[in-house]
N, C-alpha and C positions, 0 to 999 in steps of 0.2 A: 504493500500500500504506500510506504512512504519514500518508497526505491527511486531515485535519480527525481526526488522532489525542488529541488535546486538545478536540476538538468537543464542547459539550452542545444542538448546535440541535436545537428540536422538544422539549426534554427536560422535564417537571414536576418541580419539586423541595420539597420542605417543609424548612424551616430552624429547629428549635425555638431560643425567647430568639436571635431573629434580630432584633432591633431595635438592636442596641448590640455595642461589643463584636467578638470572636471567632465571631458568629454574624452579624453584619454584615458582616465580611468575604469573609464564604464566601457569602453570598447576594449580595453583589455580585459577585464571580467569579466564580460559576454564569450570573450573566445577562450579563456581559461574553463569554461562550464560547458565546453564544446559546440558553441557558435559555428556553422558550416561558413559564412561568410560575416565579416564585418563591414561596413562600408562607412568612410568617416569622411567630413567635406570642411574645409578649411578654405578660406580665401587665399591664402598663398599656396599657391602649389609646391614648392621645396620642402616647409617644414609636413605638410600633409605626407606627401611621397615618403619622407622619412621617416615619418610614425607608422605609416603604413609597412613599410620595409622591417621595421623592428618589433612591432606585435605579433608580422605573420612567422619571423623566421622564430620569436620566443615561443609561438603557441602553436598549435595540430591548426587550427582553424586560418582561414585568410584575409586580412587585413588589405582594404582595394578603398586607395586616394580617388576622389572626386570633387578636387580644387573647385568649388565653384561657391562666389556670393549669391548667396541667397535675402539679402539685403531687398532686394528689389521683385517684383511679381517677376519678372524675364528670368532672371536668376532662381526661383521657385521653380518655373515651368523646366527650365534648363533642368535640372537637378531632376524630380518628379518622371520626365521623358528617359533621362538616361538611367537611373531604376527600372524604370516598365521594360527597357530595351534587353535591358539583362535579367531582370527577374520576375517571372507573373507572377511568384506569391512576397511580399515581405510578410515577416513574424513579428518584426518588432522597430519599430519609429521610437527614436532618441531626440526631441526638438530640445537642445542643449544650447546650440548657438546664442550666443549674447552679446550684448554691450553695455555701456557706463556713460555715465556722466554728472559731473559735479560742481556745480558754480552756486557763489552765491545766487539769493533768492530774487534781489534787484538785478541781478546781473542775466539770469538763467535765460538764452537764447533760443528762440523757436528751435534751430537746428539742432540744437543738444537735446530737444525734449522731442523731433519727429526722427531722429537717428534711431534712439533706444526706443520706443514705442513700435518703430517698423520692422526691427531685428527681433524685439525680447515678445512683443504680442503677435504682430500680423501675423510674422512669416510662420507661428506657430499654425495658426489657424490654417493656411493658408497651403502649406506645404503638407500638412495631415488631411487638407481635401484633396490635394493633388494627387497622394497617396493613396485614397481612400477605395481606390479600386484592387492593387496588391492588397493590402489588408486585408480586405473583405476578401479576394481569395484564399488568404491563408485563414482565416479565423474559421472556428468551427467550436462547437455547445464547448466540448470535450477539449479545446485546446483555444483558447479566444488569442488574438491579436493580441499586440499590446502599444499602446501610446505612452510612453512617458516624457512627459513635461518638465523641464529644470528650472525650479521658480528660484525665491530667494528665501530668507527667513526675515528678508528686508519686507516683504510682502506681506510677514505676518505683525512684526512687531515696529515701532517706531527706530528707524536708527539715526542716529543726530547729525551724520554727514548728510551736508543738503545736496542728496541725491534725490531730488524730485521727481523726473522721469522714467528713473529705473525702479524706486518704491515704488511706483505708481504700475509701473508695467509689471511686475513681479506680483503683486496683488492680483492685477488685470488676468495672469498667468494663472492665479491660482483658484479664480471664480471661474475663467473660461475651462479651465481644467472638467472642474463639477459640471458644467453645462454640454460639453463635449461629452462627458461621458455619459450622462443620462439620453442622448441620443444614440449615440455610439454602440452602446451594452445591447441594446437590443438588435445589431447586427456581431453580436461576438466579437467585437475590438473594444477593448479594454483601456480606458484611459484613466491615470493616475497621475502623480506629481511629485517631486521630490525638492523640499528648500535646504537648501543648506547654509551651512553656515561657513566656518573660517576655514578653508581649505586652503594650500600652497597654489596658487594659480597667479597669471599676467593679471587678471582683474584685480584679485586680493593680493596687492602686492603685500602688505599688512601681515598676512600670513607667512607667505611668502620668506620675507625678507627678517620680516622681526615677529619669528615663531613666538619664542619665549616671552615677546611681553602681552603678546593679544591672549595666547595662554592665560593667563592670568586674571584674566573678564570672561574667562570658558569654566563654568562649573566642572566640569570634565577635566580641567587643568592640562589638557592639551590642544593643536589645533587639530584637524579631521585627518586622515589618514589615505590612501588609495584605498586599503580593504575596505575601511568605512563606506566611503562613497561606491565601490563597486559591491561592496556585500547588499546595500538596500537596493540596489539597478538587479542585481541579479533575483532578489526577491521578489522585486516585481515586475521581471521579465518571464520568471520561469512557473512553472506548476505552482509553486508553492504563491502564490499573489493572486492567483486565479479570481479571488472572490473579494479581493481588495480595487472599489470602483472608486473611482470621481477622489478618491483620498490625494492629501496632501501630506507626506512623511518631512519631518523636520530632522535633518540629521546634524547638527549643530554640537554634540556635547551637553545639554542643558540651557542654551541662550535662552530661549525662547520661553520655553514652560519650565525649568529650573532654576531660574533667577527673577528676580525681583528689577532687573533695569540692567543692560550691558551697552556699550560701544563699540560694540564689536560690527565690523561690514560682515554680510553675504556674499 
């Protein structure tokens, strides 16, 4: 009964802004669980090519660059087209890709506030319809789909950097989530959410760069880890998440619902 409940063997999966990062993560823990194919898309194509080159030769499963922004509908449909060409079922949609932005509150630029709103909500939306014909061919009662979404834990709680556009999108992320899936479920693709919190990424330079002191505002007393973030992706890619719909998982250490106020970025 609870034989290869963590299992993704056989599985396709697409990893958006999967070269780096929190999307790296999660496309290595897909193919470490026996993912048949990974597909990660980054706008630069060198660092993509090279994540892609280093997942497949460390893992059974294969790691395939698909350099393309998806920034824009053209870029959506790009990306969406070159899937369908090589695969008529995906298993699993990773809308991970994101962006930032932070100015003061007098200062905050239309353009800083339709960059992150176009990357962090649209293309969600937007490339999970384009998608939504693979999907539907692989989902079934016995085996559904799966969507997961990468919100923030800025989306759940107030964080004091005036990041106005990306709390606001990350939220956006995390209602659209619940609304997508109550559509969704009833064709067996499965859509969920996952916020995080202080992870070593280009975003969270914070993490990143100075572990040991953002640590310190993490109930958890450390920052997040790879297995961290790839052990929840893989829970709710494989068997065992099956019955987990429209949720948003907070993997943070405690930010969120075990403290009382933090400053810690998502």
């Amino acid at each position: 009964m609870f034989k290869d409940l963590f299992s993704l063997k056989g599985r396709i999966a697409l990893v958006t802004g999967g070269s780096r990062g929190i999307g790296k993560m999660i496309a290595a823990g897909f193919l470490s669980q026996g993912a048949a194919k990974v597909y990660i898309t980054a706008r630069k194509a060198g660092p993509c090519e090279a994540t892609a080159k280093e997942l497949t030769a460390e893992y059974g499963g294969e790691c395939i660059a698909l350099p393309i922004d998806i920034s824009t509908m053209a870029g959506i449909e790009m990306l969406a087209t070159e899937i369908k060409k090589r695969e008529p079922k995906l298993d699993i949609l990773v809308n991970n890709a994101g962006t930032a932005w932070g100015a003061d509150f007098d200062e905050f630029p239309e353009s800083g506030w339709d960059k992150v709103m176009d990357l962090n909500v649209k293309s969600v939306f937007f490339l999970t319809k384009a998608l939504a014909a693979p999907l539907r061919a692989a989902a079934t009662a016995e085996r559904p789909a799966k969507v997961i979404n990468i919100a923030s834990i800025d989306g759940i709680f107030v964080n004091p950097m005036e990041t106005y556009s990306y709390a606001a999108s990350k939220a956006a992320v995390i209602h659209l989530t619940r609304r997508m899936a109550t559509k969704l479920i009833k064709e067996n693709i499965n859509v969920t959410a996952i916020a995080p919190g202080a992870f070593k990424s280009d975003m969270n330079r914070a993490a990143r760069d100075h572990a040991d002191e953002v640590a310190k505002r993490v109930p958890a007393g450390r920052v997040g880890t790879d297995e961290d973030m790839a052990g929840v992706a893989i829970y709710l890619a494989s068997r065992a998440g099956d019955y987990v719909v429209g949720n948003t998982i907070a993997v943070d250490g405690g930010v969120v619902y075990a403290s009382a106020g933090s400053e810690i970025a998502g």
